[in-house]
Structure formats: structure tokens, C-alpha cells
C-alpha positions in Angstrom: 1.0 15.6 -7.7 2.1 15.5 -11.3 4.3 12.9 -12.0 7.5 13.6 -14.4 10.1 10.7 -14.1 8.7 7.6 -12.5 11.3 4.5 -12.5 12.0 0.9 -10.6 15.4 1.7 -8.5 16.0 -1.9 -6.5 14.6 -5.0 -4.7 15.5 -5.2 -1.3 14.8 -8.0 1.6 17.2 -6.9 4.3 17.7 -3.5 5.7 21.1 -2.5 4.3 20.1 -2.9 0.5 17.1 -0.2 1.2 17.8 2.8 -0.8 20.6 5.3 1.1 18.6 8.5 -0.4 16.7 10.5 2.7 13.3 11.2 0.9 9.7 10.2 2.2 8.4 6.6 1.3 5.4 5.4 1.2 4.7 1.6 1.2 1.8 -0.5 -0.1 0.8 -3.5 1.8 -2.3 -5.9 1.3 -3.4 -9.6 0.5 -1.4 -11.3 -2.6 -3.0 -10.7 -5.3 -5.3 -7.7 -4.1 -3.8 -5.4 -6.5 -0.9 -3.4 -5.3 1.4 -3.4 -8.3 -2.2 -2.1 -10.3 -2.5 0.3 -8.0 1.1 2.0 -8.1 1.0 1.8 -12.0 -2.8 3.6 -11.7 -1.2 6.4 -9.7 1.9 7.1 -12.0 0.0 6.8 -15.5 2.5 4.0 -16.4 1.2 0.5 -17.3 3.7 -1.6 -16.3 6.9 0.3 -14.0 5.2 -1.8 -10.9 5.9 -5.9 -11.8 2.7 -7.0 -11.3 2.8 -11.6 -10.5 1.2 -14.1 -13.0 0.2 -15.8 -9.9 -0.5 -14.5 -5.9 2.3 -15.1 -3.4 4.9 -14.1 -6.5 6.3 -11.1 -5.0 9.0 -12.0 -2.7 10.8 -9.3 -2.0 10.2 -5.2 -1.3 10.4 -2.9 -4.4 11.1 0.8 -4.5 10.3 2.7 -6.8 11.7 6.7 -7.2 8.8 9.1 -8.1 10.6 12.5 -9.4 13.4 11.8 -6.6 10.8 13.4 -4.3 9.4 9.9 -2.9 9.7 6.4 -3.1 6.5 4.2 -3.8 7.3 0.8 -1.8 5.8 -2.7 -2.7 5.6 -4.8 0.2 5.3 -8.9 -0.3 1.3 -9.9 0.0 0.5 -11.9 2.9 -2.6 -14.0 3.4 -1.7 -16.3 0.5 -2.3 -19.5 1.5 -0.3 -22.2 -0.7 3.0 -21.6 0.5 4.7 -22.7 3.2 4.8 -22.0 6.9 8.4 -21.4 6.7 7.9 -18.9 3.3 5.1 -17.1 5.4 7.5 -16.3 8.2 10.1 -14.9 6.3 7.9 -13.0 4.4 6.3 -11.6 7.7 9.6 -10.8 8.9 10.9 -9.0 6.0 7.5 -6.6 6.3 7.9 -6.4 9.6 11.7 -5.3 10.0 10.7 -2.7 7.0 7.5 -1.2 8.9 9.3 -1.2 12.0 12.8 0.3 11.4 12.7 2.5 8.3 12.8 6.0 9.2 11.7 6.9 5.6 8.4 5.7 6.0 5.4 8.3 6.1 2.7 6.4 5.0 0.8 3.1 4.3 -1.5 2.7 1.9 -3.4 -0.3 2.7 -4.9 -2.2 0.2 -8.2 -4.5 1.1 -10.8 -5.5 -1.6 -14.1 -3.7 -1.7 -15.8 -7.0 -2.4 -15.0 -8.8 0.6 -15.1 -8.5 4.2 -11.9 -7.9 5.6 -9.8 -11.0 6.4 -8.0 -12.1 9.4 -5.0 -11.6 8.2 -6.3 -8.0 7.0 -7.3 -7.2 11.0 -4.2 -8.3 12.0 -2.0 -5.7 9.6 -4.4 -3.0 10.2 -3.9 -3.7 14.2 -0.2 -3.7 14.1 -0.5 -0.6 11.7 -2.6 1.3 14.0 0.0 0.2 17.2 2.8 1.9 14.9 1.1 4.9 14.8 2.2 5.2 11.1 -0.1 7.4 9.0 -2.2 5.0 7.5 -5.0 5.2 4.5 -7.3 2.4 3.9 -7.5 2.1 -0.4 -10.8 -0.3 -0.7 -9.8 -1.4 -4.2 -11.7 -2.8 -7.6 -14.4 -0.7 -6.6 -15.6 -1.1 -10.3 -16.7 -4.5 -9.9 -19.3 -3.9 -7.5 -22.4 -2.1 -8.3 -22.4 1.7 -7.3 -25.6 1.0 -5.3 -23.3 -1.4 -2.7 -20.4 1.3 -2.3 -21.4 2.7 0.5 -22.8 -0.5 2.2 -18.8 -2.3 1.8 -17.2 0.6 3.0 -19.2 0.8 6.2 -18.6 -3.6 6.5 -14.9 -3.1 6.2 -14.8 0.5 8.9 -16.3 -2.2 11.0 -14.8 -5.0 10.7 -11.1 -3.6 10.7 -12.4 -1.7 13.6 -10.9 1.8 12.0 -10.7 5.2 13.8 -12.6 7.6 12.9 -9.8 9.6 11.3 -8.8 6.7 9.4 -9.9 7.3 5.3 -11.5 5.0 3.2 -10.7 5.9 -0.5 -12.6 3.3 -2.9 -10.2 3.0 -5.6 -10.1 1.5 -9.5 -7.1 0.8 -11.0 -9.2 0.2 -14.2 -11.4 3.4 -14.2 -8.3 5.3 -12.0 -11.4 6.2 -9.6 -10.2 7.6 -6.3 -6.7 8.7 -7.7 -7.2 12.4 -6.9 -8.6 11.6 -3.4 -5.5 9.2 -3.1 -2.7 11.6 -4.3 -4.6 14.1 -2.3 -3.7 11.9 0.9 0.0 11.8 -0.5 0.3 15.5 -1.3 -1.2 16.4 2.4 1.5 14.4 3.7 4.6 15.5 2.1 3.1 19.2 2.9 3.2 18.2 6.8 6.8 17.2 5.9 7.7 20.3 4.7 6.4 22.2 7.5 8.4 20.1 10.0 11.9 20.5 8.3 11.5 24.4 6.6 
């Protein structure tokens, strides 16, 4: 998909300020500070629409961003982070939750885990509630440039395994520094908003 007019629309953390518009989203979810403001920048060409944190845990609410009024591109609030506080971590989990849950809109989750480590808890426990959803979901194993090429294949297979994906589940490795996997990645999106259009002609 080329990408003509990318731009922030609103923050939201409570169903009534999501956008009204009836277009496909797709949301972004991961670990604080795994990446997912890089990654939405990496996939529009833009370096800085997405607000990336000066520190994990700083995204506190859910952005949308419009892509060509065609889709929204949702950031979701990291989870996993583990200096703040119990009370923090619930809202934030509710706010993802209620989102994930309720919104129509959503097509798609791109979830974010990093190449270089086994999957965490907290990791296992998204990718369990996303596979219970029954959401289309695609796994992004990100910084894939800071490992050697030689391990790709080896960290893909430890996180299939540890997250316990089906088999029709894709793995993208994804850079948001050498924009590797972008293609494969907008492929996903692009197949998806072509099954869209075949359901509503």
C-alpha cells in the first residue's frame, strides 16, 4: 500500500472518544519499549507522526492515527513495564482490554515481541487472550538487525514455541532501522483490507 496522507487524529482512553469514522483499524500492541511507535513510523516513511517515549511505560493512552482515511494505525499502551504501579498496570490493562474487546473497527493485531529475547510472560499472556478473540493476528519479531543473520531463524522458531502459535499464525522479522520485513508486513495489511472488500462489495 502506498501511503499518501498519513496524520495523528486523537488520544483516546475510553470508548466514546474513539474515532466515529467506520474504516478498518489495526492496533499495535507489545512490551513498553519494544518499539511500536518505530514500527508505525517504519511503515508510513515518516520519522516521527508516531510519538515514540523518552522512557518505557510513557504511553498512557491509545493513539490513532488516519492512513489515507482508508485505516487507522492504533497504538496501544506497552504492558510488561515493571516500575509502575499495580494500580497504573490495571488501568492500563483495562483500557487495552475494553479496546480489544469492543471495537468493531478492529481487523488486525500486529503484535510486537523482540527477536532477541524469548518471549515473556506477559507476552504469552497477550498472545493467549489474542488467540481466544479470534482477532486476526500477526506476530512482528522486531530489531531483527541487532541479531546476527545466522540466529534468525533459530529466534523465530524459540518464540513459535514459546508463544505456543498456530500454525497459520505469521512471524514477520521486522527492522525499523533497515525497514526489513515492511513489504511482507503491508502485505499482511493489504490481504486484509482485500478480505474486507469482498465481504461488503
Amino acid at each position: 500500500m502506498k501511503v499518501n496522507d498519513a496524520k495523528y487524529e486523537l488520544t483516546a482512553v475510553k470508548p466514546e472518544q474513539y474515532p466515529q469514522k467506520n474504516i478498518p483499524e489495526i492496533a499495535f500492541v507489545g512490551r513498553s519499549n519494544v518499539g511500536k511507535s518505530s514500527i508505525i513510523n517504519a511503515l508510513i516513511n515518516r520519522k516521527n507522526l508516531a510519538r515514540t517515549g523518552s522512557a518505557p511505560g510513557k504511553t498512557r493512552e491509545i493513539n490513532f492515527y488516519n492512513i489515507d482515511d482508508k485505516l487507522y494505525f492504533v497504538d496501544l499502551p506497552g504492558y510488561g513495564y515493571a516500575s509502575v504501579s499495580k494500580t497504573e498496570k490495571s488501568t492500563w490493562g483495562k483500557m487495552i482490554e475494553t479496546y480489544l474487546s469492543t471495537r468493531s473497527q478492529l481487523k488486525m493485531i500486529i503484535m510486537l515481541v523482540d527477536i532477541r529475547h524469548t518471549p515473556s510472560k506477559d507476552d504469552i499472556q497477550m498472545y493467549q487472550w489474542l488467540e481466544n478473540s479470534k482477532i486476526h493476528c500477526v506476530i512482528a519479531a522486531v530489531k531483527v538487525d541487532k541479531i546476527p543473520r545466522s540466529q534468525v531463524i533459530t529466534k523465530l522458531k524459540d518464540i513459535r514455541e514459546t508463544l505456543k502459535l498456530n500454525s497459520n499464525v505469521n512471524i514477520i522479522p521486522f527492522s525499523s532501522e533497515t525497514k526489513q520485513g515492511k513489504e511482507d508486513l503491508w502485505g499482511s495489511v493489504d490481504f486484509l483490507a482485500e478480505e474486507e472488500q469482498g465481504d461488503n462489495p
